[in-house]
C-alpha positions as CSV (number, residue, x, y, z in Angstrom):
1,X,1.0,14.7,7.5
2,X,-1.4,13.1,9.7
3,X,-2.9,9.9,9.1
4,X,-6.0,10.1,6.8
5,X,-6.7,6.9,8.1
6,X,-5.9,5.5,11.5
7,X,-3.6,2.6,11.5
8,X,-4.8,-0.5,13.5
9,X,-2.4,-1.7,15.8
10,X,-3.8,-4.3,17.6
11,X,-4.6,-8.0,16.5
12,X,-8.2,-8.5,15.6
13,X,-9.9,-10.7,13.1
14,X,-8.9,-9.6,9.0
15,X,-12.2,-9.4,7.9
16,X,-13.3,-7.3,10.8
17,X,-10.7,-5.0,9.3
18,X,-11.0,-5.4,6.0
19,X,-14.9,-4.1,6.0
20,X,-14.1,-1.2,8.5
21,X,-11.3,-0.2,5.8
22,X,-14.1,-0.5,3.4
23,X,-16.2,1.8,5.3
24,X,-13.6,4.2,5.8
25,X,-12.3,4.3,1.8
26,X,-16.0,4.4,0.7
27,X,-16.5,7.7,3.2
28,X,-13.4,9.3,1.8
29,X,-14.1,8.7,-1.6
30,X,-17.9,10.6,-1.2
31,X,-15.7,13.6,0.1
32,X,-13.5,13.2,-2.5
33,X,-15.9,13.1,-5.5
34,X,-17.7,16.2,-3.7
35,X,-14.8,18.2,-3.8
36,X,-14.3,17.4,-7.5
37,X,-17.5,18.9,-8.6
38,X,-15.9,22.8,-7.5
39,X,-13.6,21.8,-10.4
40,X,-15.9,22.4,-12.9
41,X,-16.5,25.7,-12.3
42,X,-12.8,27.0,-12.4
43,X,-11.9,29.3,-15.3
44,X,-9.5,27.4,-17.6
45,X,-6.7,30.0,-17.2
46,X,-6.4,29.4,-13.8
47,X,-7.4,25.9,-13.2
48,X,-4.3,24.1,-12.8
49,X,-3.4,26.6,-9.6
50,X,-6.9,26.5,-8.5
51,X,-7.5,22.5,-9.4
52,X,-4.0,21.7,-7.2
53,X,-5.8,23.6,-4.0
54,X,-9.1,22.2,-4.0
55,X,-9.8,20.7,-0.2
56,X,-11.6,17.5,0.4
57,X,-13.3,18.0,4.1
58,X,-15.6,15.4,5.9
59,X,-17.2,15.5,9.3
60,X,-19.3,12.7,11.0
61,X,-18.1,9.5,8.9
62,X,-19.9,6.0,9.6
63,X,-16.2,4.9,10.0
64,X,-14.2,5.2,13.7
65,X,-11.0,4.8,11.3
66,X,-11.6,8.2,9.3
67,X,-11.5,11.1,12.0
68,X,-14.8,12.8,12.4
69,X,-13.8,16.2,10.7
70,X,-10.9,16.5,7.9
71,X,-9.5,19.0,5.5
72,X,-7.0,17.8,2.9
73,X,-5.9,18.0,-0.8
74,X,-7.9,16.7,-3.4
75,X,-4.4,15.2,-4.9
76,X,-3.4,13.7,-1.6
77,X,-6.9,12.0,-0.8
78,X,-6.8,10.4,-4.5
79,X,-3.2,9.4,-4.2
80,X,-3.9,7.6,-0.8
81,X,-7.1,6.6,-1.8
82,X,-5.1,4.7,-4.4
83,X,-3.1,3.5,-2.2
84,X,-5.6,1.7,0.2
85,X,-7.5,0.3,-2.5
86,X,-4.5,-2.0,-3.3
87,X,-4.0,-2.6,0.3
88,X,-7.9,-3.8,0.4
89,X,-7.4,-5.7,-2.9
90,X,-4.4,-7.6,-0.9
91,X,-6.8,-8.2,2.3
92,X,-9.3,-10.0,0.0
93,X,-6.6,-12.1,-1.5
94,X,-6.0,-13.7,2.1
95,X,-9.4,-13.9,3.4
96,X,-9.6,-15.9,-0.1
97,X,-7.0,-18.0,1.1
98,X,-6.9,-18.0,4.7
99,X,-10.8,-16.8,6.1
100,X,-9.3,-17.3,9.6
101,X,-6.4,-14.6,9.2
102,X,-5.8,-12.4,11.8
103,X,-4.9,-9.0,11.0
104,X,-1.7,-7.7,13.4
105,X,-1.2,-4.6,12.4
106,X,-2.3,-2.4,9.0
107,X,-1.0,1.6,8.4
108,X,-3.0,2.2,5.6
109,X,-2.2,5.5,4.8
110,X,1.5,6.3,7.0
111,X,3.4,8.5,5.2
112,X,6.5,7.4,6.6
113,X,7.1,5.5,9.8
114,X,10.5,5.6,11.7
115,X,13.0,3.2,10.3
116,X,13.9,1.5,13.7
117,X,10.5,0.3,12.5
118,X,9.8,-3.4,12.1
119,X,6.1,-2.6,10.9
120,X,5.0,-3.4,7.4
121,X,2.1,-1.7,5.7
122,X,0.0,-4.9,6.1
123,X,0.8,-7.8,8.6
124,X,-1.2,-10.6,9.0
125,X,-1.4,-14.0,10.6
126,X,-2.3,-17.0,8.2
127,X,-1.9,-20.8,8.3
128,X,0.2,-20.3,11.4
129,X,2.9,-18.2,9.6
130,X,3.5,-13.9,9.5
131,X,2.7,-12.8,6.2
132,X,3.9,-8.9,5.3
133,X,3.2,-7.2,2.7
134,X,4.4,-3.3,1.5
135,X,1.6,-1.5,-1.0
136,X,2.5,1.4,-3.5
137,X,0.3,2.0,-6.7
138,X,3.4,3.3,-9.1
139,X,1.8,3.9,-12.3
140,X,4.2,3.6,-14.8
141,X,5.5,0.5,-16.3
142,X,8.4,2.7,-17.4
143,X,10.8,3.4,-14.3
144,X,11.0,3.5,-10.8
145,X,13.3,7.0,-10.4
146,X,12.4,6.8,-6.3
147,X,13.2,3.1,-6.1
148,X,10.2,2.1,-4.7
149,X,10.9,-1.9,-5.4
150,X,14.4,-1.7,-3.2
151,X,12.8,0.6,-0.3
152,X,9.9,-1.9,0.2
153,X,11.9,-4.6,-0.3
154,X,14.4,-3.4,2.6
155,X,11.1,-2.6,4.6
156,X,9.8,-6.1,4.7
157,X,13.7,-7.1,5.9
158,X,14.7,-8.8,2.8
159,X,17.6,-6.9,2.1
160,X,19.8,-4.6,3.4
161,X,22.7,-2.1,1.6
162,X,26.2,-2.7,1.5
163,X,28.0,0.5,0.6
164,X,25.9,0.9,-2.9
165,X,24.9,-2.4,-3.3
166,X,22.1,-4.4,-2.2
167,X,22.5,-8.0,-0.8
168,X,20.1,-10.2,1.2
169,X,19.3,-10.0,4.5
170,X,21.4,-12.4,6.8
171,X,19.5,-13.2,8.6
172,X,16.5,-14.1,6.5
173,X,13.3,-13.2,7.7
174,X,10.9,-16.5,8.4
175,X,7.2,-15.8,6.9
176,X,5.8,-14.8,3.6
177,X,6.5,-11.2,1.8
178,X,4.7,-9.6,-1.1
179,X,4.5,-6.7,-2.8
180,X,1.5,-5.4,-3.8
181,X,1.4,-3.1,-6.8
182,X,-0.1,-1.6,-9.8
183,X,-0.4,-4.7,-12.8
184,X,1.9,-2.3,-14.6
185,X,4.8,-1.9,-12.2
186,X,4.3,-5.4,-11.1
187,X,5.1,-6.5,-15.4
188,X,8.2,-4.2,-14.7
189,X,9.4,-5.7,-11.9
190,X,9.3,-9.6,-12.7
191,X,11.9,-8.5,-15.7
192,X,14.5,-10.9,-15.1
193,X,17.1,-7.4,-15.2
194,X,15.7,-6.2,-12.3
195,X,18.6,-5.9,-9.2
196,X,18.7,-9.0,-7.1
197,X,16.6,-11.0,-10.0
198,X,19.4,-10.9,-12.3
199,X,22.2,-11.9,-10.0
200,X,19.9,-15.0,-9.0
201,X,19.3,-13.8,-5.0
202,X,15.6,-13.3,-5.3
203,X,12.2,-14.2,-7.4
204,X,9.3,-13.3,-7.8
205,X,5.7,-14.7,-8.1
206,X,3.1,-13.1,-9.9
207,X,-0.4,-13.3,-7.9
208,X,-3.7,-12.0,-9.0
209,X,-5.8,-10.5,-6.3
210,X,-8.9,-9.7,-6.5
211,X,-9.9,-6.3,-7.8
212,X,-6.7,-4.6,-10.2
213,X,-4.2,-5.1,-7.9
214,X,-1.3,-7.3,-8.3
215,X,0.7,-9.2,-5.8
216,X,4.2,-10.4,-6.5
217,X,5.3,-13.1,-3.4
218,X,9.4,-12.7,-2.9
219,X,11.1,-15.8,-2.5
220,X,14.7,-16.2,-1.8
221,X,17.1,-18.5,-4.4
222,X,18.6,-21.5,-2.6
């Protein structure tokens, strides 16, 4: 799928970026909540199939992030849409902490990048050190049946497998990583039975950022 919205790849200040990402979410969601009203309309026998094919289309946006005309699923606008709005809520938390940051590179909604990759889904420069972070908004508490947790951990370079196992990274990354998730899935994952939490190899801190997003800082056991 191509990108709703287009990943910035080259270093400007983070709160440059953080209010053209706010541009760009706010012209989506218009779209979005346009789309919607067609539900309302839809006979009931048929409005799942019909609900599950309503288009969300856009032209002209005050944002040069958002392409000037688009035409995609209601469900995959609101799911990204989701997504971004943790990735702003994380955004906000540094310019909290560190107004100076310098965004490096952002993929706010990249489906899937190659795994030669290096690139995070937020990477910024703070206090003089790299900080990465990997966004999801998993809504249950309950499970994570795709393994979200180990696959972004492995994306920020914090672990790698080992036949079926999981062990740390050797070497370690330098820099901060986070997570940034869904308050939730963040409750789930700071259980102390959670993969390299219980053998002792990693920990987490729980963070609260501004808006309903949670971040959860991974540090490494001596």
């Amino acid at each position: 799928m191509a990108h709703l919205i287009q990943p910035l790849l080259q270093p400007c200040p983070l709160q440059d970026a953080w209010q053209e990402l706010i541009r760009a979410h706010h012209a989506l969601v218009a779209a979005a909540r346009q789309a919607a009203t067609t539900m309302a309309a839809v006979e009931a026998d048929d409005w799942g199939v019909a609900a599950k094919r309503v288009r969300v289309t856009w032209a002209l946006t005050p944002s040069g992030l958002l392409s000037e005309t688009g035409d995609q699923p209601l469900t995959e606008v609101i799911n990204q849409c989701a997504t971004v709005e943790r990735l702003l809520d994380a955004m906000a938390w540094v310019l909290s902490r560190a107004p100076a940051a310098e965004l490096l590179l952002c993929h706010p909604t990249t489906s899937s990048r190659p795994k030669e990759s290096a690139d995070n889904d937020l990477v910024v420069e703070a206090a003089g050190e790299r900080w990465c972070f990997e966004v999801s908004d998993v809504a249950s508490g309950d499970a994570d049946g795709n393994q979200k947790e180990l696959k972004d951990l492995g994306s920020l370079g914090l672990i790698a497998r080992e036949g079926d196992r999981w062990r740390l990274a050797d070497p370690y990354p330098p820099g901060r990583h986070f997570l940034v998730v869904s308050p939730e899935f963040g409750a789930r994952l700071c259980r102390p039975t959670r993969h390299l939490l219980k053998t002792g190899q990693l920990r987490y801190s729980r963070l609260n950022a501004p808006g309903q997003s949670v971040l959860l800082e991974v540090h490494r056991n001596p």
